[in-house]
Backbone as JSON Lines, residues from 0, in Angstrom:
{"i":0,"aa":"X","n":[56.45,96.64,-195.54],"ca":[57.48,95.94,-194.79],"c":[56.91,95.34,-193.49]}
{"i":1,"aa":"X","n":[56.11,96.02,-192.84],"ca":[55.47,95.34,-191.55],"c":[54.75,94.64,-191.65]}
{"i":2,"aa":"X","n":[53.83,94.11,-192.94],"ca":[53.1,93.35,-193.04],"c":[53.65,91.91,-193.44]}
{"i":3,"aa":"X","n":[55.21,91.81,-194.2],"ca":[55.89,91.06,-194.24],"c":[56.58,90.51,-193.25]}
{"i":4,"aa":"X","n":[56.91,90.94,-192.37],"ca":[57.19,90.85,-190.94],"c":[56.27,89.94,-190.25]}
{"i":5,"aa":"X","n":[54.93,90.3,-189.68],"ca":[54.12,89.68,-189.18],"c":[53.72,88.17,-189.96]}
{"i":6,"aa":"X","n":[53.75,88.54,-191.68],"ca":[53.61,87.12,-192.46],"c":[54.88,85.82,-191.99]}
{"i":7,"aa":"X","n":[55.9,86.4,-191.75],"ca":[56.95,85.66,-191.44],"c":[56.84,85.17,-190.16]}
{"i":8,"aa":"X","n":[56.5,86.3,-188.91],"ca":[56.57,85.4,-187.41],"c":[55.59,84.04,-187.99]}
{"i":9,"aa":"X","n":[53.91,84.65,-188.58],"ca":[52.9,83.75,-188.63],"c":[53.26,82.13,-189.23]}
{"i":10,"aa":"X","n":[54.03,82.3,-190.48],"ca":[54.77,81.19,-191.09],"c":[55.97,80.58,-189.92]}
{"i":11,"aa":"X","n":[56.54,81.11,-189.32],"ca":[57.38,80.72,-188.2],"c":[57.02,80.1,-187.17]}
{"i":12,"aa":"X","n":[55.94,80.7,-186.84],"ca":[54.8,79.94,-185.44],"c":[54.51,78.91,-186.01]}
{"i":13,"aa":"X","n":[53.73,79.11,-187.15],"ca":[53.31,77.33,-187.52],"c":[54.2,76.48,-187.76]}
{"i":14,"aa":"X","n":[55.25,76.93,-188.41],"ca":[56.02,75.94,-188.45],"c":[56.63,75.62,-187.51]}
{"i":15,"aa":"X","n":[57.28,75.89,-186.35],"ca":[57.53,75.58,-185.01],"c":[56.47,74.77,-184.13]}
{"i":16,"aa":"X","n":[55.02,75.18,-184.24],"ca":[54.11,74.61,-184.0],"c":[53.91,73.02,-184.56]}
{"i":17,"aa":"X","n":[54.03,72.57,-185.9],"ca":[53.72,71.69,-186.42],"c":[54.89,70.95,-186.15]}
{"i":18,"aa":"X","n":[55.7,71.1,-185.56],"ca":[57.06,70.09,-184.93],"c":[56.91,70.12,-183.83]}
{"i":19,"aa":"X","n":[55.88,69.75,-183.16],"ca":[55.79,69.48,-181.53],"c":[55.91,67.69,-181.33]}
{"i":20,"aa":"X","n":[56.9,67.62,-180.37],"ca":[57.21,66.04,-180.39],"c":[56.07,65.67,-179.25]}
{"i":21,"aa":"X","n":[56.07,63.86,-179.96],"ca":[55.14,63.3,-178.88],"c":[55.87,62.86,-177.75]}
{"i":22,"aa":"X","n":[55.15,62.64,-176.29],"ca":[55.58,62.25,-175.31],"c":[56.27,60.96,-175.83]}
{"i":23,"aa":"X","n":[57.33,60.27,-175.13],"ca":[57.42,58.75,-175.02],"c":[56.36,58.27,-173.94]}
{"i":24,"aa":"X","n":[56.56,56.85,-173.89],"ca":[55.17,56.04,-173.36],"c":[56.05,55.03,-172.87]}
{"i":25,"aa":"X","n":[56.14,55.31,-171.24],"ca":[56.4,53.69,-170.92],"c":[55.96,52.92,-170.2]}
{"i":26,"aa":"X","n":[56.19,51.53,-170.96],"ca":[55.86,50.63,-169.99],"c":[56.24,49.96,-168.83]}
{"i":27,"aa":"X","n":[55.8,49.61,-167.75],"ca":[56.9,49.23,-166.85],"c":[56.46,47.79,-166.31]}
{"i":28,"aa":"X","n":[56.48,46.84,-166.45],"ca":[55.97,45.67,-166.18],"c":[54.54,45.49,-166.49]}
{"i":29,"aa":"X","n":[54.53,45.61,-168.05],"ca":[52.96,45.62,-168.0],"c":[52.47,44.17,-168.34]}
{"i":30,"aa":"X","n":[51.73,43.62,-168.41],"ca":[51.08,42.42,-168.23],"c":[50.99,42.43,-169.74]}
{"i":31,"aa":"X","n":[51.42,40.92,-170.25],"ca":[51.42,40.2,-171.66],"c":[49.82,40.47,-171.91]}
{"i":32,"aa":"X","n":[49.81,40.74,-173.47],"ca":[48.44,40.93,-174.28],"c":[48.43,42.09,-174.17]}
{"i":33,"aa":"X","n":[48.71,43.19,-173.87],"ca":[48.09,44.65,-174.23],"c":[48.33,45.01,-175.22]}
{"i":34,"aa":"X","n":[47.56,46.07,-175.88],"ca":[47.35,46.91,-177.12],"c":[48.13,48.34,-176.86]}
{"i":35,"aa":"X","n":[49.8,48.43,-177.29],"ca":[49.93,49.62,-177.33],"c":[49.85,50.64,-178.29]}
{"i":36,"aa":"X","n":[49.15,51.67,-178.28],"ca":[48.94,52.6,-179.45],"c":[49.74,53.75,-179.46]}
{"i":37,"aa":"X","n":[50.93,53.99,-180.92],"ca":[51.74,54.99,-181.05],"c":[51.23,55.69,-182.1]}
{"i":38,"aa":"X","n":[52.21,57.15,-181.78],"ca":[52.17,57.75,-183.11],"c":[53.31,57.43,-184.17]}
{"i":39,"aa":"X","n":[53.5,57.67,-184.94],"ca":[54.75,57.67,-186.13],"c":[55.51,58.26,-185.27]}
{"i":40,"aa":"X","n":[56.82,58.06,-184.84],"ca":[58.19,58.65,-184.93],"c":[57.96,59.22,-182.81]}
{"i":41,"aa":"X","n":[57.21,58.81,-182.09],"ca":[56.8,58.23,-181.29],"c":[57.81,57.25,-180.01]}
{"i":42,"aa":"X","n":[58.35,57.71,-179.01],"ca":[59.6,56.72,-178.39],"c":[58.55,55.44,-177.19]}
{"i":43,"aa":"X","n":[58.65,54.51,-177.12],"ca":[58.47,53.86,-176.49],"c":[59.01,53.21,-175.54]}
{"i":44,"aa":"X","n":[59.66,53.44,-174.22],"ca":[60.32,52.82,-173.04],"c":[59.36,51.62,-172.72]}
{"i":45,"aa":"X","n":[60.48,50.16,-172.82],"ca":[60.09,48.97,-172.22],"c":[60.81,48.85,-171.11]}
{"i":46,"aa":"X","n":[60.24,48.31,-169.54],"ca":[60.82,48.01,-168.36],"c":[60.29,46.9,-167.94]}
{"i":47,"aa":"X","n":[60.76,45.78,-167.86],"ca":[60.77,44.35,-167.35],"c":[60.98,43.88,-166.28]}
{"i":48,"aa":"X","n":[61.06,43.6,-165.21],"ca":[61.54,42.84,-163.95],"c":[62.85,41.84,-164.3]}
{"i":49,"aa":"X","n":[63.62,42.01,-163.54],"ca":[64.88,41.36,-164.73],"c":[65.96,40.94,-162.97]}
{"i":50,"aa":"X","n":[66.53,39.75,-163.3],"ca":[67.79,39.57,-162.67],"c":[69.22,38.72,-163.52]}
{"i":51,"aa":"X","n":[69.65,39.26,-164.23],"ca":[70.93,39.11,-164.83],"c":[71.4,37.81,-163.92]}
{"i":52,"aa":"X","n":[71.75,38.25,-162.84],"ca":[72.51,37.57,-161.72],"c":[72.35,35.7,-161.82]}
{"i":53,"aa":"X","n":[71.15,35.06,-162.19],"ca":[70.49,34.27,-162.27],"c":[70.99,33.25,-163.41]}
{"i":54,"aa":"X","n":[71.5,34.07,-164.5],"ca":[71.64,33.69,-166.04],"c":[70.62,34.06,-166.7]}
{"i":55,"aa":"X","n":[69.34,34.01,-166.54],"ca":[68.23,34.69,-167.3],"c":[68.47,36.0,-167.86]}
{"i":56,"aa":"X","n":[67.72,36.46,-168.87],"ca":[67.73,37.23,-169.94],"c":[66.56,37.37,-170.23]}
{"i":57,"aa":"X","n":[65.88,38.98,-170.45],"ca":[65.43,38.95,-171.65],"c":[65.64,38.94,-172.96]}
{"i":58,"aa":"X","n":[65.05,38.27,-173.74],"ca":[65.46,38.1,-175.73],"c":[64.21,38.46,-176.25]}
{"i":59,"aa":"X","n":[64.84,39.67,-177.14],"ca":[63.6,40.45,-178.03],"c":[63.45,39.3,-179.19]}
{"i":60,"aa":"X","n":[61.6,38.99,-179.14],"ca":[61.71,38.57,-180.84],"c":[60.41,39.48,-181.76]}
{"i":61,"aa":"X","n":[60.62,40.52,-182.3],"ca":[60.18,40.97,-183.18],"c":[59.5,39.96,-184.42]}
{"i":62,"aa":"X","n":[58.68,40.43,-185.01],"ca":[57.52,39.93,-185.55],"c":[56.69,40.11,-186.71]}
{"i":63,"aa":"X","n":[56.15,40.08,-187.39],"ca":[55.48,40.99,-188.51],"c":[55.88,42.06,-189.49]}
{"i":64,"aa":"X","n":[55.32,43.19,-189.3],"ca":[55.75,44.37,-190.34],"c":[57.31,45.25,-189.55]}
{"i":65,"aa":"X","n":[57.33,45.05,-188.36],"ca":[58.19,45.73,-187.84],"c":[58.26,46.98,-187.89]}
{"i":66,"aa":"X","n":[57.5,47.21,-186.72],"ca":[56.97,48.9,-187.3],"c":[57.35,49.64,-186.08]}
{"i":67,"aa":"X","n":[58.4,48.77,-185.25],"ca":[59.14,49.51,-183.95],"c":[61.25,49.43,-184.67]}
{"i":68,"aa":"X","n":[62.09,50.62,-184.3],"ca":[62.69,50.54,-184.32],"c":[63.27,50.37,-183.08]}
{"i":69,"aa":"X","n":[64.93,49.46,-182.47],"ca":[65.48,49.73,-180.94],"c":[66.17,50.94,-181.43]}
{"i":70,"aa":"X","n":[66.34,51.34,-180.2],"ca":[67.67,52.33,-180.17],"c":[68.07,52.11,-179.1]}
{"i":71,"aa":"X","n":[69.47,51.63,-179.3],"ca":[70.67,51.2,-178.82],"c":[70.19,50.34,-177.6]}
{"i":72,"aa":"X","n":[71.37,49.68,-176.86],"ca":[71.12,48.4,-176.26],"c":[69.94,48.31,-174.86]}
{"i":73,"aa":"X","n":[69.9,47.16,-174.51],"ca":[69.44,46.77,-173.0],"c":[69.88,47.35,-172.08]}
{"i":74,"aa":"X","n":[69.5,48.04,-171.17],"ca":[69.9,48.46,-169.6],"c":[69.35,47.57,-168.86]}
{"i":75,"aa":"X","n":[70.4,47.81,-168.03],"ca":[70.08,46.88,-166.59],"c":[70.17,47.79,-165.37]}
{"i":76,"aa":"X","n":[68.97,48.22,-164.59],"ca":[69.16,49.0,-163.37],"c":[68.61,48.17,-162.31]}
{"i":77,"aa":"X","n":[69.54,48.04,-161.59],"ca":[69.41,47.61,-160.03],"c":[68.34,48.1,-159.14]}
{"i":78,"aa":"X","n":[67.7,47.31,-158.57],"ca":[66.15,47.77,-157.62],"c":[66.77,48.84,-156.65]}
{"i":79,"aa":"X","n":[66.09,50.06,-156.52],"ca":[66.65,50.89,-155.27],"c":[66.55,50.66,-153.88]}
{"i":80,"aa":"X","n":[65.82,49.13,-153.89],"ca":[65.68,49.13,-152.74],"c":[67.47,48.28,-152.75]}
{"i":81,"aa":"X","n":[68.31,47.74,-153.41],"ca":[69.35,46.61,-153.31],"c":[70.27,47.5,-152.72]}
{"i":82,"aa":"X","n":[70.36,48.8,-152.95],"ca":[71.49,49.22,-152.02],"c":[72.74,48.98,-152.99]}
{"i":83,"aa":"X","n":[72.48,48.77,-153.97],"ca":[73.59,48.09,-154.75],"c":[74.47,46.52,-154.43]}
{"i":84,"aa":"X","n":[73.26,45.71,-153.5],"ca":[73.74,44.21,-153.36],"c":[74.24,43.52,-154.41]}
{"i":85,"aa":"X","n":[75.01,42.57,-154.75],"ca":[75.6,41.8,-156.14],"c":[74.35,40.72,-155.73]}
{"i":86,"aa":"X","n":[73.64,40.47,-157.26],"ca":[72.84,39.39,-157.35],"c":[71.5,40.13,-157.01]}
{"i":87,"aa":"X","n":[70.62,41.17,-156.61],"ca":[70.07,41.86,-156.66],"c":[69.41,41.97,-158.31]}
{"i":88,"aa":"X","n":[67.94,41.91,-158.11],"ca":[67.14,42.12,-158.94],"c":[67.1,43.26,-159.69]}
{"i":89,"aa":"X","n":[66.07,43.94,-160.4],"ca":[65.96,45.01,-161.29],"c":[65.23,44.95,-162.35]}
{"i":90,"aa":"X","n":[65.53,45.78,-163.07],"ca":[64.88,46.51,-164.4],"c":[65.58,46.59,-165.33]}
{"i":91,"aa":"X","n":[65.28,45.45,-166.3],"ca":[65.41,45.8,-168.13],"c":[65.31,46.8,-168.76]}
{"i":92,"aa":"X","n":[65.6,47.65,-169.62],"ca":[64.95,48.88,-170.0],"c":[65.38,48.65,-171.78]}
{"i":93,"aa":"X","n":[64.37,49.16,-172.48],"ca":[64.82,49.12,-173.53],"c":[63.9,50.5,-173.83]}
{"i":94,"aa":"X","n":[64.28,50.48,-175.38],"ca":[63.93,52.35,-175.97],"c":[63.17,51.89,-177.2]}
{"i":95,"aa":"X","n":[62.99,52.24,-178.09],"ca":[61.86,51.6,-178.85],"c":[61.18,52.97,-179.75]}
{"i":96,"aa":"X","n":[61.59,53.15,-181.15],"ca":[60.82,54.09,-182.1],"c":[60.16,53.48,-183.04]}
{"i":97,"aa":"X","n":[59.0,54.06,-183.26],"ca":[57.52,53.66,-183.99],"c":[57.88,54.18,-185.34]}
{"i":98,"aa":"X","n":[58.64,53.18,-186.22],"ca":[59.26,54.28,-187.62],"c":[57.88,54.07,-188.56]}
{"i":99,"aa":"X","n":[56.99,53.04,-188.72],"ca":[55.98,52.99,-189.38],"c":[54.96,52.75,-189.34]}
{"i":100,"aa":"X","n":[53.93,53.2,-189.99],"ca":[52.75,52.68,-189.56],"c":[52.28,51.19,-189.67]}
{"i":101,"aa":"X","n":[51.22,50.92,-189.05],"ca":[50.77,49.62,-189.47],"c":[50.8,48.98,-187.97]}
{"i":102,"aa":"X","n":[50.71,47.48,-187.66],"ca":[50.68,46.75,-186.37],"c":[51.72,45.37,-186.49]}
{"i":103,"aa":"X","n":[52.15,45.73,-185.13],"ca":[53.32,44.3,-185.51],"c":[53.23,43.9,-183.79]}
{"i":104,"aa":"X","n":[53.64,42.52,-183.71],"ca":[53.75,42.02,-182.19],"c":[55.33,42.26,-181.86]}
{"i":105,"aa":"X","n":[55.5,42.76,-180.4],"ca":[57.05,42.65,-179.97],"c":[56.59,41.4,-178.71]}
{"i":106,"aa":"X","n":[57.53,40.86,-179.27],"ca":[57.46,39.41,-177.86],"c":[58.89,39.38,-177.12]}
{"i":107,"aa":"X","n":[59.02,39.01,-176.03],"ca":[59.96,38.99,-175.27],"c":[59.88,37.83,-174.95]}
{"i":108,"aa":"X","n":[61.31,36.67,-174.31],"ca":[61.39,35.55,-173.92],"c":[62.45,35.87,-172.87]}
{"i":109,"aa":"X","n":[61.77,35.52,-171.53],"ca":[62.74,35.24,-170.45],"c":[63.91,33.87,-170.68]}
{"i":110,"aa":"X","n":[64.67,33.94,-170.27],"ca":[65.49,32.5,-170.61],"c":[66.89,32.74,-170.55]}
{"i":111,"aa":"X","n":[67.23,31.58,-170.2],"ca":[68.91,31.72,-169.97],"c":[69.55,31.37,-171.65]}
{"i":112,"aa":"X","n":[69.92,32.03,-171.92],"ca":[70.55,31.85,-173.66],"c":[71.28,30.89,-173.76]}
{"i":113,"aa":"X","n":[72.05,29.91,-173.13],"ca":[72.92,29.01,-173.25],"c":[71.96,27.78,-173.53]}
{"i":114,"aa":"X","n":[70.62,27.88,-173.31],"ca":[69.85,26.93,-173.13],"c":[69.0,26.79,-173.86]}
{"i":115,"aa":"X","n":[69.38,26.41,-175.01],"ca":[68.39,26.4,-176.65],"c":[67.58,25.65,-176.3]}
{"i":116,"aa":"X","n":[67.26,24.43,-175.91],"ca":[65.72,23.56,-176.1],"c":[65.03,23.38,-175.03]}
{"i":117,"aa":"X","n":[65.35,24.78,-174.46],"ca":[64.25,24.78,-173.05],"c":[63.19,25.63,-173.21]}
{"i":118,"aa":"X","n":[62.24,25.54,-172.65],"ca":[61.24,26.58,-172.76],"c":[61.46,27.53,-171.83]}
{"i":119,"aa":"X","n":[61.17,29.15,-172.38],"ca":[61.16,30.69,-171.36],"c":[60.63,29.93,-170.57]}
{"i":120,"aa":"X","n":[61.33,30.51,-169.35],"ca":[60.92,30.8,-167.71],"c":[59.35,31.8,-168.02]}
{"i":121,"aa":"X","n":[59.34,32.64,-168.75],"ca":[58.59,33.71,-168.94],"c":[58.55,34.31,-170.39]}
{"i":122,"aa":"X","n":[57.33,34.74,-170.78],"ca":[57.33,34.97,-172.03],"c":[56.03,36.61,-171.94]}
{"i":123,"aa":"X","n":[56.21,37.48,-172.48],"ca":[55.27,38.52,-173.0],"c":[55.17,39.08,-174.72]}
{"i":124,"aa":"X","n":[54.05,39.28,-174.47],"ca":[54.05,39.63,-176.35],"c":[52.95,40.94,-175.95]}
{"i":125,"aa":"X","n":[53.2,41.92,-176.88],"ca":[52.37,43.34,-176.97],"c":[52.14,43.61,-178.39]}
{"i":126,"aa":"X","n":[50.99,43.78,-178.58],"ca":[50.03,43.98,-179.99],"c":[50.66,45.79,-180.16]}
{"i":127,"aa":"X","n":[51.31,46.3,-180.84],"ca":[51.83,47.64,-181.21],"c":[51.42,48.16,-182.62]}
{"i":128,"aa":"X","n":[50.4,49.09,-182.5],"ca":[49.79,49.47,-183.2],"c":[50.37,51.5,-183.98]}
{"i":129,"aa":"X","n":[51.09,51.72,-184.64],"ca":[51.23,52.69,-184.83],"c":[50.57,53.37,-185.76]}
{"i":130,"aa":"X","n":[50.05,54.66,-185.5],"ca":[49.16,55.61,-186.53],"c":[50.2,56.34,-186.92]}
């Protein structure tokens, strides 16, 4: 009986062990062209420089194999330095899971949406590579 015991914590440890989650990874204004590298199942925080106030937007355009899932919408947080001013700058935030392997580009387009045949104010794209 005690040796069954100890077989069970041992099977218990590992298996508790082998479900250790990965950190998320974020980015926070990182400069267009980088190589981000995930694991499978993996959270990814995107943070942008962002002013709503303006009409500008960021617009996700996904790409390739699609090997990032969102989870749930855009945030918008106000700079701490604004004090909570109206028209005050900030931070985009988005959430981002690595459901598969393989490499796909996520591109972002600054731009006011009402304004189809203009070109982004601003544009970033990130090479996302998941193992």
């Amino acid at each position: 009986m005690r040796v069954r015991r100890r077989w069970i914590f041992v099977v218990a440890a590992l298996a508790v062990g082998g479900c250790a989650t990965v950190k998320p990874i974020t980015l926070a204004d990182v400069p267009s062209g980088q190589q981000v590298d995930l694991q499978r199942d993996q959270e990814m925080i995107l943070e942008l420089a962002a002013n709503p106030s303006t009409g500008y937007r960021w617009q996700i355009e996904l790409t390739g194999s699609a090997v990032l899932d969102k989870i749930g919408d855009e945030q918008f947080v106000p700079a701490s330095s604004s004090s909570g001013a109206v028209g005050a700058g900030g931070m985009a935030t988005w959430h981002f899971r690595a459901m598969r392997t393989g490499t796909d580009l996520l591109r972002l387009v600054y731009r006011r949406p009402l304004e189809k045949n203009v070109p982004a104010a601003k544009s970033v794209v990130y090479v996302i590579n998941v193992r």
